[in-house]
Backbone as XML, in Angstrom:
<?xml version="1.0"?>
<chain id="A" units="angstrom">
  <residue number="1" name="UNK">
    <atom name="N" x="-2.509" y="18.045" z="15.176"/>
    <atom name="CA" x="-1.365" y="17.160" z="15.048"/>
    <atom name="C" x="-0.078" y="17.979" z="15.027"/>
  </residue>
  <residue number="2" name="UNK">
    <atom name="N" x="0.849" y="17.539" z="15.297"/>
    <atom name="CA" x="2.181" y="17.935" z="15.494"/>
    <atom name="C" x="2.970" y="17.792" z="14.085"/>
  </residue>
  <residue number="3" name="UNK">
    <atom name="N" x="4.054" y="18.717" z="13.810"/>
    <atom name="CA" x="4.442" y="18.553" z="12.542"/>
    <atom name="C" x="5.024" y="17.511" z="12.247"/>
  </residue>
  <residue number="4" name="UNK">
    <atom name="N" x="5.737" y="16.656" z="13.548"/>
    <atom name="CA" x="6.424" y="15.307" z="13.649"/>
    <atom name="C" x="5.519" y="14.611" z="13.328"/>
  </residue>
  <residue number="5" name="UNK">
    <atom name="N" x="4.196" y="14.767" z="13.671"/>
    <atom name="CA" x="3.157" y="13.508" z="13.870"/>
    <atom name="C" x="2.897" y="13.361" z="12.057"/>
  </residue>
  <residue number="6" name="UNK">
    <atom name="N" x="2.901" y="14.901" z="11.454"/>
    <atom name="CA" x="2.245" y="14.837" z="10.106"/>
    <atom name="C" x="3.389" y="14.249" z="9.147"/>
  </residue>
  <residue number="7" name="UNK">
    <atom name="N" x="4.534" y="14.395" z="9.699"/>
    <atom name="CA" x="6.099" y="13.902" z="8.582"/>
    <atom name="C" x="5.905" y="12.288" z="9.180"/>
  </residue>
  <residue number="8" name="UNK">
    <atom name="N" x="5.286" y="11.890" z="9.681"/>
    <atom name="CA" x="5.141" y="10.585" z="10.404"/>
    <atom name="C" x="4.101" y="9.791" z="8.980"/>
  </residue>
  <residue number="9" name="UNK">
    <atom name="N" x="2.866" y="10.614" z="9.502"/>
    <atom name="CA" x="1.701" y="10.021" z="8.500"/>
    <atom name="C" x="2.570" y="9.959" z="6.958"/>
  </residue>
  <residue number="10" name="UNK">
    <atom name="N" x="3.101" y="11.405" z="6.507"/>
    <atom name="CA" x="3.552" y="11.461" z="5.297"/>
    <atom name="C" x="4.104" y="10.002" z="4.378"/>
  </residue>
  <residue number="11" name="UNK">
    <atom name="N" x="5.265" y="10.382" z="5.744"/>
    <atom name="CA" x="6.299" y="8.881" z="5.918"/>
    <atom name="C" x="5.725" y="7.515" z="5.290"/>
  </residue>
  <residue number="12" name="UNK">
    <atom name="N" x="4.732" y="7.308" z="5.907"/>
    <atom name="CA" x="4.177" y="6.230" z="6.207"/>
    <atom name="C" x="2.890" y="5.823" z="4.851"/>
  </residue>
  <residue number="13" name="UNK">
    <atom name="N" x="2.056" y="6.896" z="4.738"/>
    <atom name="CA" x="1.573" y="6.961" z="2.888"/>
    <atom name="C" x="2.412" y="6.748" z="1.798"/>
  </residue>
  <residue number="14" name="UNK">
    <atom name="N" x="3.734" y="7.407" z="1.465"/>
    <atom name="CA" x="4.648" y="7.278" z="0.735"/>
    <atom name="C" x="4.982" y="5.624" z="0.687"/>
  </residue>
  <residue number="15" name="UNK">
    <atom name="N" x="5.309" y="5.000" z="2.057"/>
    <atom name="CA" x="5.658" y="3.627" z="2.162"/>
    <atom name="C" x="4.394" y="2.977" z="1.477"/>
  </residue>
  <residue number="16" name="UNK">
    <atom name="N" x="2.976" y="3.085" z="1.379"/>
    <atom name="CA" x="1.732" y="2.270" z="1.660"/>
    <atom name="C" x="1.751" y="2.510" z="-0.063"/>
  </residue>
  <residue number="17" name="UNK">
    <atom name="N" x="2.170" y="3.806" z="-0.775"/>
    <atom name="CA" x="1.768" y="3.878" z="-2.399"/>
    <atom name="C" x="2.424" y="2.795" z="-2.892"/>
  </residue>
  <residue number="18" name="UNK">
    <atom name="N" x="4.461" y="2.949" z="-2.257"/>
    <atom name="CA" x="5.125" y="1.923" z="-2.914"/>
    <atom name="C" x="5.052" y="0.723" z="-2.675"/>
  </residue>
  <residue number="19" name="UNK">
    <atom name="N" x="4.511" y="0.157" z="-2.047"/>
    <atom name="CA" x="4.109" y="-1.218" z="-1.358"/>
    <atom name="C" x="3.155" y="-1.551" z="-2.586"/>
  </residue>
  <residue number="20" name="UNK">
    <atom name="N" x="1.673" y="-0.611" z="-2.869"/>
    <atom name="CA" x="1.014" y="-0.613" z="-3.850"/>
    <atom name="C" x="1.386" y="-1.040" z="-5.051"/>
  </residue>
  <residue number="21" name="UNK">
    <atom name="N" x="2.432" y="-0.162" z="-5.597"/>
    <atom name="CA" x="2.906" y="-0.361" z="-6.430"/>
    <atom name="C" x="3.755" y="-1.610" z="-7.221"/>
  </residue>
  <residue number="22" name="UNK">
    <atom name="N" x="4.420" y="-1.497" z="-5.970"/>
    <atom name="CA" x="5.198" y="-3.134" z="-6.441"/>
    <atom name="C" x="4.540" y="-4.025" z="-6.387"/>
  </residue>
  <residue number="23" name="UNK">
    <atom name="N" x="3.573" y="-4.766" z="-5.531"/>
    <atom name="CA" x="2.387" y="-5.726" z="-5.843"/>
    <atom name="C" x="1.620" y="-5.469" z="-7.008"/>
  </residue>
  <residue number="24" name="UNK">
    <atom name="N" x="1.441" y="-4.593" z="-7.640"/>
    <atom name="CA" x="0.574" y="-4.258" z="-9.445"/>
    <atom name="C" x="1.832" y="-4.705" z="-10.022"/>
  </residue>
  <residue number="25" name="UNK">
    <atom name="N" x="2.970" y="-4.735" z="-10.042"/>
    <atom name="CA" x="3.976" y="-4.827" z="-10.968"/>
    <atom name="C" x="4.257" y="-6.774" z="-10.203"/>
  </residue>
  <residue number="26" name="UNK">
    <atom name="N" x="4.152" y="-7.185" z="-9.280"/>
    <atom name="CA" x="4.467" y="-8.019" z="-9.439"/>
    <atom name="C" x="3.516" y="-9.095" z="-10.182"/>
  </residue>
  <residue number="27" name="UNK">
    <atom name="N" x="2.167" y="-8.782" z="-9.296"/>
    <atom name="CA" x="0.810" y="-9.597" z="-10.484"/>
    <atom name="C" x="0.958" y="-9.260" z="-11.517"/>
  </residue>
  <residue number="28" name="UNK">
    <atom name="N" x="1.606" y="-8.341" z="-12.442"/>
    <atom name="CA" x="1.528" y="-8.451" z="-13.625"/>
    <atom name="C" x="2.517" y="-9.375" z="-14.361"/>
  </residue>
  <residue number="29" name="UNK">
    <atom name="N" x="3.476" y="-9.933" z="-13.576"/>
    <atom name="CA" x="4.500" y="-10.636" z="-13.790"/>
    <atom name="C" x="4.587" y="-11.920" z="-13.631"/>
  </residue>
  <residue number="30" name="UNK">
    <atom name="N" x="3.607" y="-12.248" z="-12.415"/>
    <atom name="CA" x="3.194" y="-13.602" z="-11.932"/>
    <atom name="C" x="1.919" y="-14.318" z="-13.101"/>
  </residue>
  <residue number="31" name="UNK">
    <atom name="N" x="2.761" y="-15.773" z="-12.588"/>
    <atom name="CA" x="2.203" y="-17.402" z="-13.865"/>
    <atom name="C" x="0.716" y="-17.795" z="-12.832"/>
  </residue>
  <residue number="32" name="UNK">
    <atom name="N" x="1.767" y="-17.840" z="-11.387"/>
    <atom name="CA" x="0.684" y="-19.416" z="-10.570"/>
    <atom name="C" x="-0.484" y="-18.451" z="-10.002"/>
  </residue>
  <residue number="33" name="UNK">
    <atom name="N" x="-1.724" y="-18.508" z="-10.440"/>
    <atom name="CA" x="-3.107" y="-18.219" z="-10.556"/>
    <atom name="C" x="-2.953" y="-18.245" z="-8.383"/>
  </residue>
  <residue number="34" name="UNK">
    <atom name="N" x="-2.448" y="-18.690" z="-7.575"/>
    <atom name="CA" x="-3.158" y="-18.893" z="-6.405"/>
    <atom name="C" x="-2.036" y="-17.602" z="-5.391"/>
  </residue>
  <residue number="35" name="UNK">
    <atom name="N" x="-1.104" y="-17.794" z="-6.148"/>
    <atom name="CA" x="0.168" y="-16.416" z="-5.578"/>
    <atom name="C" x="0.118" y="-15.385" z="-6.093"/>
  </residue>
  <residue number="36" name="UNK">
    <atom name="N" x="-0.551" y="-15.220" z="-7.510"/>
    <atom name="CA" x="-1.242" y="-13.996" z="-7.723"/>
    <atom name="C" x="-1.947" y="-13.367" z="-7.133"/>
  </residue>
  <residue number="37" name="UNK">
    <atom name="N" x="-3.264" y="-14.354" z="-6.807"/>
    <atom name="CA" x="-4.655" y="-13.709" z="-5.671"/>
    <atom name="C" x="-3.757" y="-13.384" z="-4.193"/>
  </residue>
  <residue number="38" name="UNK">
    <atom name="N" x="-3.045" y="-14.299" z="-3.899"/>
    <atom name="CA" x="-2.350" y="-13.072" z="-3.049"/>
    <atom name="C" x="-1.902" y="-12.131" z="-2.829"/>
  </residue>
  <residue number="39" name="UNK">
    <atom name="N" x="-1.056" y="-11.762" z="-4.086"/>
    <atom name="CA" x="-0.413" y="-10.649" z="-4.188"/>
    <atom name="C" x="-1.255" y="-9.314" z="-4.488"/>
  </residue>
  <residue number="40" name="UNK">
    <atom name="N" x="-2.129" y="-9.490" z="-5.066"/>
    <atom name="CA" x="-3.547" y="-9.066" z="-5.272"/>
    <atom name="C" x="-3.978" y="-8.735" z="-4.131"/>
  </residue>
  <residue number="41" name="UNK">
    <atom name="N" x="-4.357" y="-9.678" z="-3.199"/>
    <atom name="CA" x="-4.617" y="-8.989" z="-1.749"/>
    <atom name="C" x="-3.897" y="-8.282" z="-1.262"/>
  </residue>
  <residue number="42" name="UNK">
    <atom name="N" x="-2.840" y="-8.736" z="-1.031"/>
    <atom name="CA" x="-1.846" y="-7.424" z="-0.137"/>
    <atom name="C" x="-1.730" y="-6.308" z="-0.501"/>
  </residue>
  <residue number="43" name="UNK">
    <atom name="N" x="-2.105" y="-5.992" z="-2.766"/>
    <atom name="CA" x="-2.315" y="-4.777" z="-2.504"/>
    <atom name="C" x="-3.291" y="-3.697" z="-2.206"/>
  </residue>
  <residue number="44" name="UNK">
    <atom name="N" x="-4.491" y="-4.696" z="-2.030"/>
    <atom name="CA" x="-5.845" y="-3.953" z="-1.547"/>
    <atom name="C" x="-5.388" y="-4.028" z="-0.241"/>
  </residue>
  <residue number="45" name="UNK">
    <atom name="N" x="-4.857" y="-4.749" z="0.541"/>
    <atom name="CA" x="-4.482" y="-4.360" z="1.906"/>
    <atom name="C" x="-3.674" y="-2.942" z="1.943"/>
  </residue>
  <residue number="46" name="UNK">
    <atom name="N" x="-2.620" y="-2.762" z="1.362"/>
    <atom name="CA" x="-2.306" y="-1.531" z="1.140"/>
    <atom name="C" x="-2.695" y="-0.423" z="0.749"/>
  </residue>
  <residue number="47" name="UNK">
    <atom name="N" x="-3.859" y="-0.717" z="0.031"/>
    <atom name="CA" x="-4.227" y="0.174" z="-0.804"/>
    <atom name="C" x="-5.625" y="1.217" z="0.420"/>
  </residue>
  <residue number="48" name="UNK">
    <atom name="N" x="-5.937" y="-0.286" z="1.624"/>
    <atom name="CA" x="-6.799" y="0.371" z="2.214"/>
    <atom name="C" x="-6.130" y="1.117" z="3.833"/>
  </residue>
  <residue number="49" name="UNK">
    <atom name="N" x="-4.860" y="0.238" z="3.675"/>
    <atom name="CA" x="-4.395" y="1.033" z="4.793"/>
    <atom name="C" x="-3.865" y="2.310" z="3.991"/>
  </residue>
  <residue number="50" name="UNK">
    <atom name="N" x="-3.211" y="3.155" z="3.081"/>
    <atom name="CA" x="-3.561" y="4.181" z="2.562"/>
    <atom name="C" x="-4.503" y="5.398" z="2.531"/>
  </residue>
  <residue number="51" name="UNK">
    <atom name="N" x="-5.479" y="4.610" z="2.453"/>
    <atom name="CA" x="-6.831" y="5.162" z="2.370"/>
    <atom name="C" x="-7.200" y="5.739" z="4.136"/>
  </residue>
  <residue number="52" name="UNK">
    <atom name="N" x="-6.854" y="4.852" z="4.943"/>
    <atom name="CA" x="-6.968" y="4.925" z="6.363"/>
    <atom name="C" x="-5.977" y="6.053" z="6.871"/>
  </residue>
  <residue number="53" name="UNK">
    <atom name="N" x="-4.880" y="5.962" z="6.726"/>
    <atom name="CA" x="-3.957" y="6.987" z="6.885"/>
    <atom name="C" x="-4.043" y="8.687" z="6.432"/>
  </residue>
  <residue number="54" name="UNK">
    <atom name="N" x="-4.789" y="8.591" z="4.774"/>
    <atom name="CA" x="-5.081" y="9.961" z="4.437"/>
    <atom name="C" x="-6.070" y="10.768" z="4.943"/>
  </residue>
  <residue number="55" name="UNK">
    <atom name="N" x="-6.769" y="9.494" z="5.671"/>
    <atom name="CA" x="-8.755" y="9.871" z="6.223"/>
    <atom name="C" x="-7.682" y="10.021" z="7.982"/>
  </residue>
  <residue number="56" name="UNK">
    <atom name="N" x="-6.517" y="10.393" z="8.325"/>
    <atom name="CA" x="-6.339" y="11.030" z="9.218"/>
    <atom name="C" x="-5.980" y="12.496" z="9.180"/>
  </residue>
  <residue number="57" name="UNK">
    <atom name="N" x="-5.808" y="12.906" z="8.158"/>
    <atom name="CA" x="-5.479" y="14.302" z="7.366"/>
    <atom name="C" x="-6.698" y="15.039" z="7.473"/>
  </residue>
</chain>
């Protein structure tokens, strides 16, 4: 990989933690039981595109 390509991936993990992050902080904040489980999903969605991105390293 190219050093552009790796400040790319970097880039792009950094975005996928804080994405993570703010969905744990928002379910912890959220009442309505059905916008929770969403928010909940999106951060296992994040959490696995993460996971996908580092397994290019």
């Amino acid at each position: 990989m190219t050093t552009k390509e790796l400040l790319y991936i970097e880039d792009a993990l950094g975005h996928e933690k804080y994405f993570q992050t703010r969905c744990k902080e928002a379910v912890s904040q959220l009442q309505d039981p059905e916008l929770k489980n969403q928010v909940e999903s999106l951060s296992q969605r994040h959490n696995r595109i993460f996971k996908d991105l580092y397994g290019l390293l």
